[in-house]
C-alpha positions as CSV (number, residue, x, y, z in Angstrom):
1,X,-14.6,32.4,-122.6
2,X,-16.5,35.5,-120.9
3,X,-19.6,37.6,-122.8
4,X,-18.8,40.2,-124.5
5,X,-20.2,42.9,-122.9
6,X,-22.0,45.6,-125.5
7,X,-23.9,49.0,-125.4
8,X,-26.1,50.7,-127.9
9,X,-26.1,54.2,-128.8
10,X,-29.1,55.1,-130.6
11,X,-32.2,52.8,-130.2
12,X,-33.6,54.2,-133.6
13,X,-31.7,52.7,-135.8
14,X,-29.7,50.6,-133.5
15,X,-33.2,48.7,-132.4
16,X,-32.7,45.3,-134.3
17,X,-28.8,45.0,-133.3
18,X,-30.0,45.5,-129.3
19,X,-32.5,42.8,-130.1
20,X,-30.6,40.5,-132.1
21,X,-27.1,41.3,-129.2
22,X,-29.7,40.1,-127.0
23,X,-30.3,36.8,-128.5
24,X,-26.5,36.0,-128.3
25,X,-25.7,33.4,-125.9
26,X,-21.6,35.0,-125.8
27,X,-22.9,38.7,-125.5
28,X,-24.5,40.8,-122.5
29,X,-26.2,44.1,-123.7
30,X,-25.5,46.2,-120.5
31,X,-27.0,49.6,-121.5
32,X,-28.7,51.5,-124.2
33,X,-28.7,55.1,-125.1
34,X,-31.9,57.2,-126.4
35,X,-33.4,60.3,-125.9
36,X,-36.5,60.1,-127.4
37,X,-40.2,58.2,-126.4
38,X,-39.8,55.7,-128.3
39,X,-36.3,54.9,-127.3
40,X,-37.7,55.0,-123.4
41,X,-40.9,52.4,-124.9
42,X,-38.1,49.9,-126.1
43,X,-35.8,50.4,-123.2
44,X,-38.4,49.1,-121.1
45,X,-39.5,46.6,-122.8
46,X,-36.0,45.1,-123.5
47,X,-35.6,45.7,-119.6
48,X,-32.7,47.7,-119.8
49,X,-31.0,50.4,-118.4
50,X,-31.9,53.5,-120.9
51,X,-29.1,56.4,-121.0
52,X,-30.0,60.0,-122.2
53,X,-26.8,61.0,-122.6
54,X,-24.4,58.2,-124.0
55,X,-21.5,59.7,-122.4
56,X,-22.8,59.2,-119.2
57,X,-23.2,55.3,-120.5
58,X,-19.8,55.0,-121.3
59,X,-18.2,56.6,-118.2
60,X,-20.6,54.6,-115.8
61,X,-20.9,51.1,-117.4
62,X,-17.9,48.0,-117.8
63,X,-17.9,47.5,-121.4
64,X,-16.4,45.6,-124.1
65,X,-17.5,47.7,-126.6
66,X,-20.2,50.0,-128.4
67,X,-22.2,50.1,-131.3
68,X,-22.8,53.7,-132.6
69,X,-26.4,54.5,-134.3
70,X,-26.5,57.8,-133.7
71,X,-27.5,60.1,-136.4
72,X,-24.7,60.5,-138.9
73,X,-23.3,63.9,-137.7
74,X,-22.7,62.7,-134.1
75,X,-20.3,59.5,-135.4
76,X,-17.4,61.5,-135.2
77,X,-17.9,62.9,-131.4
78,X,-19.4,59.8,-130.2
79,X,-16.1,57.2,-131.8
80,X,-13.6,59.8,-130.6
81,X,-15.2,59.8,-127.1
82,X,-15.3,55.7,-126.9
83,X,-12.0,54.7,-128.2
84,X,-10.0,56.8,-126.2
85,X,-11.8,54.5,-123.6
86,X,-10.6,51.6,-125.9
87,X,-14.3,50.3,-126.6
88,X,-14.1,48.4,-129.9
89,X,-16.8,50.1,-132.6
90,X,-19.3,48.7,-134.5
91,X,-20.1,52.1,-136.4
92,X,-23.3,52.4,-138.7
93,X,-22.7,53.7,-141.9
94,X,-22.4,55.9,-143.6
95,X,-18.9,56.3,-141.4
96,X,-19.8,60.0,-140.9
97,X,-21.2,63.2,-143.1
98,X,-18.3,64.4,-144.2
99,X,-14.6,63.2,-145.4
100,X,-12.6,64.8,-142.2
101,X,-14.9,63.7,-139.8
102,X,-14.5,59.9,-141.1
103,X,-10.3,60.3,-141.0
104,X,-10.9,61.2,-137.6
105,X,-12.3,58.2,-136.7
106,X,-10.0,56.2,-138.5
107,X,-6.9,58.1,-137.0
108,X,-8.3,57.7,-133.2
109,X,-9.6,54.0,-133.6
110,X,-5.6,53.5,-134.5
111,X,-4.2,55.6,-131.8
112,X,-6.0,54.3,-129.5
113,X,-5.8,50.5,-130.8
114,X,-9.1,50.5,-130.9
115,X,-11.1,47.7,-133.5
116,X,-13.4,49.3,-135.6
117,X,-15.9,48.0,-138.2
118,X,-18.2,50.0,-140.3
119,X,-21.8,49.1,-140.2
120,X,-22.4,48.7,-143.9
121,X,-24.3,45.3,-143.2
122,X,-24.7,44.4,-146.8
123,X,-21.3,43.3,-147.1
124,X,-22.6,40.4,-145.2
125,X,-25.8,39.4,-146.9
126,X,-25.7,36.2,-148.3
127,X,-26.6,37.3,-151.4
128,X,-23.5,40.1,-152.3
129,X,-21.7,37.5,-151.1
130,X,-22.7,35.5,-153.8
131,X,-22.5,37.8,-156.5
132,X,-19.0,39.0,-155.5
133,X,-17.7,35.3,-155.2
134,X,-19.1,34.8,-159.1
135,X,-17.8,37.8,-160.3
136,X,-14.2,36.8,-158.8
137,X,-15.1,33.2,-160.4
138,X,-14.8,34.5,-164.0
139,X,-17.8,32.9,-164.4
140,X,-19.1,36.3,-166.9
141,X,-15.8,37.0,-168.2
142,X,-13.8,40.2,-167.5
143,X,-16.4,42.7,-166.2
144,X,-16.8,45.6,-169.0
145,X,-19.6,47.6,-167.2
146,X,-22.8,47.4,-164.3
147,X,-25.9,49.3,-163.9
148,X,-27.4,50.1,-160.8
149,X,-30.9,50.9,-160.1
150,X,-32.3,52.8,-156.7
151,X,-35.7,53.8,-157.9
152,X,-38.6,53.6,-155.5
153,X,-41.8,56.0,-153.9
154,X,-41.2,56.7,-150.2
155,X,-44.3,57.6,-148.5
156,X,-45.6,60.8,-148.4
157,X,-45.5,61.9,-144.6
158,X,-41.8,61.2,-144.9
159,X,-41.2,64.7,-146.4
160,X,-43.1,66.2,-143.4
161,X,-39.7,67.0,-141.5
162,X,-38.1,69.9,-142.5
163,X,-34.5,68.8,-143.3
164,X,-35.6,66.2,-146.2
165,X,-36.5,68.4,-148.3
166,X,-33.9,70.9,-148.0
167,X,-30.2,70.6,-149.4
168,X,-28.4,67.2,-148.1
169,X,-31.9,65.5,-147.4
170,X,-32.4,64.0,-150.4
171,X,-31.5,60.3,-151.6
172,X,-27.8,60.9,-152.6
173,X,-26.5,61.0,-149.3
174,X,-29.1,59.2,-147.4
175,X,-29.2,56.6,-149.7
176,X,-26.8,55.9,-152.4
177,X,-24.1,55.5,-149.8
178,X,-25.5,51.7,-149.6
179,X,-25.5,50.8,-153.2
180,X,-21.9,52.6,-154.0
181,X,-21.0,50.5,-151.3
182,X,-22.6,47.2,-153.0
183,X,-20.6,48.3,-155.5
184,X,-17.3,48.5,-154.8
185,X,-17.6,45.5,-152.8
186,X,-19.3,43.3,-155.0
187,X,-16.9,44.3,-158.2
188,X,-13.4,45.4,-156.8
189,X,-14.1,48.4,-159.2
190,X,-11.9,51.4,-158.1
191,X,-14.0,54.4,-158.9
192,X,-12.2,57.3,-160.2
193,X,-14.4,59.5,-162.0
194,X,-17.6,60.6,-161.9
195,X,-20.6,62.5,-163.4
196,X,-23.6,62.9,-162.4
197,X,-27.5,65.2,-163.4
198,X,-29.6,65.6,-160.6
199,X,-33.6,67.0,-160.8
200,X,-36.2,67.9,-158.4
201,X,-39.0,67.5,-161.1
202,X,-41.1,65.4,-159.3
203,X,-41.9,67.6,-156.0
204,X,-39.8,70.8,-157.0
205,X,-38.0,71.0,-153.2
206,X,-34.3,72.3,-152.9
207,X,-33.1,68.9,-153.2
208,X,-32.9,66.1,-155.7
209,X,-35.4,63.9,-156.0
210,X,-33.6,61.9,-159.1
211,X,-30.1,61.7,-160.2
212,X,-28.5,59.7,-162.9
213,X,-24.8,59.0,-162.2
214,X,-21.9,58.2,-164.9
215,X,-19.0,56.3,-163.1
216,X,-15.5,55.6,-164.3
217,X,-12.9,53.1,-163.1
218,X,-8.9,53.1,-163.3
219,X,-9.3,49.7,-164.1
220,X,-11.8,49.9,-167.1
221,X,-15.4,49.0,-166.2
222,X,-17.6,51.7,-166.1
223,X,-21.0,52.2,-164.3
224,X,-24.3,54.0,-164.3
225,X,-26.5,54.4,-161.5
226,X,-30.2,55.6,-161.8
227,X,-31.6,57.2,-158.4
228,X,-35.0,58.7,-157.4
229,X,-37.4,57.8,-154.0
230,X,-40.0,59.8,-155.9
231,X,-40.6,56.9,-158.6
232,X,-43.3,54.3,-158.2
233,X,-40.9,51.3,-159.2
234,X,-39.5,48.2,-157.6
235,X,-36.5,48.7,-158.7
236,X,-34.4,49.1,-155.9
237,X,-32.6,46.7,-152.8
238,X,-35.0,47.0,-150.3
239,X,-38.5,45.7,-152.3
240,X,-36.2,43.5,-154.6
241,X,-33.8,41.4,-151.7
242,X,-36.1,40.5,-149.1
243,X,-34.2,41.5,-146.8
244,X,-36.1,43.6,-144.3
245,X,-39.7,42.8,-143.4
246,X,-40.1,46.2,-143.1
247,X,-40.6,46.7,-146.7
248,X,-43.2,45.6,-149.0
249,X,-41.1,43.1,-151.4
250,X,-42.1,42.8,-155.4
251,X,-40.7,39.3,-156.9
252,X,-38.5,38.4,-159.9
253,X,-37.2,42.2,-159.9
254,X,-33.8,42.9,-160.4
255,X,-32.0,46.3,-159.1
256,X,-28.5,45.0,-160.2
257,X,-27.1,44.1,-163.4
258,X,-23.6,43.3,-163.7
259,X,-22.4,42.6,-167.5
260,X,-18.9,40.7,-169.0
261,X,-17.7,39.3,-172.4
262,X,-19.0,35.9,-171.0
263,X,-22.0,36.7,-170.0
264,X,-24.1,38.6,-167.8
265,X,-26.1,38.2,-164.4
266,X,-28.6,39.9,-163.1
267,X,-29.5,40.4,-159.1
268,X,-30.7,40.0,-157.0
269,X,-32.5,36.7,-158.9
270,X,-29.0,35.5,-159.3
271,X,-30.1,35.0,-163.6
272,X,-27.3,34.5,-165.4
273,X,-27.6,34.9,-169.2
274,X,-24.9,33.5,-171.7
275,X,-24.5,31.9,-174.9
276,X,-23.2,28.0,-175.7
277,X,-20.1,28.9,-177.7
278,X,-21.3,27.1,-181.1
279,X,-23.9,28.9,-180.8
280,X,-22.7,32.1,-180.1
281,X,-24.6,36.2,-180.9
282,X,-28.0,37.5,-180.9
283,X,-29.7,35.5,-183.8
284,X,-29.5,32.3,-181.4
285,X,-31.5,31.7,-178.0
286,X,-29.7,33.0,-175.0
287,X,-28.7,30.1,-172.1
288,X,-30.5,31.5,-168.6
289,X,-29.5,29.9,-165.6
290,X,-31.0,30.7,-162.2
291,X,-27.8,30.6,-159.6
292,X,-29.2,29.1,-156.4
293,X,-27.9,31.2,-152.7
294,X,-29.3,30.8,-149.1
295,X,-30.8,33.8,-147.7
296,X,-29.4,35.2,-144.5
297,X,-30.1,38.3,-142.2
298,X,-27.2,40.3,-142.9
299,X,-27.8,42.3,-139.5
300,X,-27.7,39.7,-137.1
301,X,-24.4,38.1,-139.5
302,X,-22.9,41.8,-139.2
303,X,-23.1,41.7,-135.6
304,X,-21.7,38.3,-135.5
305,X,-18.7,39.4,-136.9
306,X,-18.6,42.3,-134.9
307,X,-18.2,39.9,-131.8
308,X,-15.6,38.1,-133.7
309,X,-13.5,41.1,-134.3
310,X,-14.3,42.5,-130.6
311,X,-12.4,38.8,-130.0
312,X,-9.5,39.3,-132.7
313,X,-10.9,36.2,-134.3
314,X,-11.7,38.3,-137.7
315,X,-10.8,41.4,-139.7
316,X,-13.1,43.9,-140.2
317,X,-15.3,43.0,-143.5
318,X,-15.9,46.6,-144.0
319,X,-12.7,48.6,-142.4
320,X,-12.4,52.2,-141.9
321,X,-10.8,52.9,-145.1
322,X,-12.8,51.1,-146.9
323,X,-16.0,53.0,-145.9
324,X,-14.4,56.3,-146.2
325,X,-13.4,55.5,-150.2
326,X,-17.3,54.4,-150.4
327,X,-18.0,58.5,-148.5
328,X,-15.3,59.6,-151.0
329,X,-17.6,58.1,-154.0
330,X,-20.8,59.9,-152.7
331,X,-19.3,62.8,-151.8
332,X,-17.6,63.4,-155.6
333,X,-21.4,62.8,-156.9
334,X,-22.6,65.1,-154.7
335,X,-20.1,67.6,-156.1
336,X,-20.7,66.7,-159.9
337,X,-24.0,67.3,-159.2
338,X,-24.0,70.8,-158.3
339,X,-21.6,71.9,-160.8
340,X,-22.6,69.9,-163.5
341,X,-19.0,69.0,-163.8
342,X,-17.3,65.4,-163.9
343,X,-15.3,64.9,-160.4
344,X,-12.5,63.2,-160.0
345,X,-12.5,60.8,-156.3
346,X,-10.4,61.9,-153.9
């Protein structure tokens, strides 16, 4: 069977697939794309050919396919550009800004029969994984509501540039993307309506700096979903999942809670609360059980599976559609936010 043959586009935050495409024994990384010093600094150090303009990439270099890490508003341009070269995508998420942008991709990746998987790596953590397959189990009953928590402190020189602290650089569409994500994944839950208060108490920019979100599901459960990066707090998936080094982890903090008429479990600890039916209700001792799941790197797993569905050996874990109902999600929040109104999804 011959290597796939692979290209990055973006050496920011498309550094750690390059490296990990790298340590594939089935895949060639041919070419990267990066404009900036530091792109140049791990170009050479990889030992690979380094691109300014990825379009120059893509019409000089075989390839099998292309992973997009571009910042979000070039996703569109750079997907249309590759498919109708029918390179398969591995796109990162979110799958674009901006609802029409992400039907374009969808509608050109078909056209052009191209694969396309949306980078929303989570979906293959160990660990969601695990928490979807219980909740699917019945093991807490039917689900009647979650609560999500994205509450942390992001260093200070990280409002030095310009655009975060101005409208559409704030945490909503940076970062919520991720755990609405989590959450429709994790649950099934179909997210129909939503409300949500944002503030900008806490450093008084033009753009939230907390939000609390009210979400509603044609199925029944509901949700609510706490956001701020001006908090000190672990309360949030990167210091609670040990999932990136990059991050300074807290332990036995939980950023998930997801509760049911049998019981309820709490995650990323994987706790599980419940009550021995003869002894059922709050005047008797809850039953705790710690739920036991073998940590992965969901990055390298993502990319796996990207090589997989390069091969037509899988279907996309996270397809267009379903990253452009997560966009949808965001994008009503967003909107409830600045009219103080609820918003039905799209």
């Amino acid at each position: 069977m011959n290597n796939i043959k692979i290209a990055i586009l973006g050496l920011n935050q498309g550094y750690k697939l390059a490296v990990d495409a790298e340590a594939m024994p089935d895949v060639d990384l041919i070419a990267v794309a990066g404009m900036d010093e530091l792109s140049v600094q791990r170009a050479k150090a990889m030992n690979k050919p380094l691109y300014t303009d990825y379009r120059e990439l893509i019409d000089k270099v075989p390839l099998d396919c292309v992973c997009i890490a571009l910042p979000n508003r070039l996703h569109r341009e750079a997907a249309e550009y590759c498919a109708r070269r029918g390179l398969h995508l591995l796109c990162e998420k979110p799958i674009a800004d901006n609802v029409t942008d992400a039907q374009a991709i969808i509608d050109v990746c078909k056209t052009n029969k191209v694969r396309l998987l949306v980078g929303h790596h989570r979906r293959s953590s160990s660990k969601i994984r695990k928490i979807r397959d219980i909740i699917a189990s019945g093991k807490i009953g039917e689900l009647i509501s979650v609560h999500f928590m994205w509450v942390l402190a992001k260093d200070h020189p990280y409002f030095g540039v310009p655009w975060r602290t101005a409208p559409g650089g704030g945490p909503l569409l940076i970062n919520s993307i991720h755990d609405i994500d989590d959450l429709r994944f994790t649950t099934g839950m179909k997210i129909d309506k939503v409300y949500a208060a944002a503030r900008n108490n806490i450093r008084r920019n033009k753009v939230e700096d907390s939000i609390a979100i009210v979400m509603e599901s044609e199925d029944g459960p509901t949700a609510t979903y706490c956001v701020s990066d001006g908090i000190p707090s672990p309360w949030s998936y990167e210091l609670t999942a040990k999932e990136n080094p990059n991050f300074s982890f807290v332990d036995q903090q939980d950023c998930y809670f997801f509760m049911g008429t049998k019981g309820s479990i709490a995650f990323p600890s994987m706790t599980f609360y419940s009550y021995e039916q003869e002894h059922y209700g709050w005047y008797n001792p809850l039953k705790i059980e710690k739920l036991e799941v073998t940590d992965n790197d969901p990055m390298q797993a993502e990319l796996l599976h990207f090589i997989d569905v390069v091969r037509g050996e899988a279907e996309p874990i996270c397809t267009g559609e379903d990253a452009l109902a997560s966009l949808k999600v965001v994008m009503a929040i967003k909107e409830s936010a600045e009219t103080g109104n609820p918003v039905f999804v799209g």
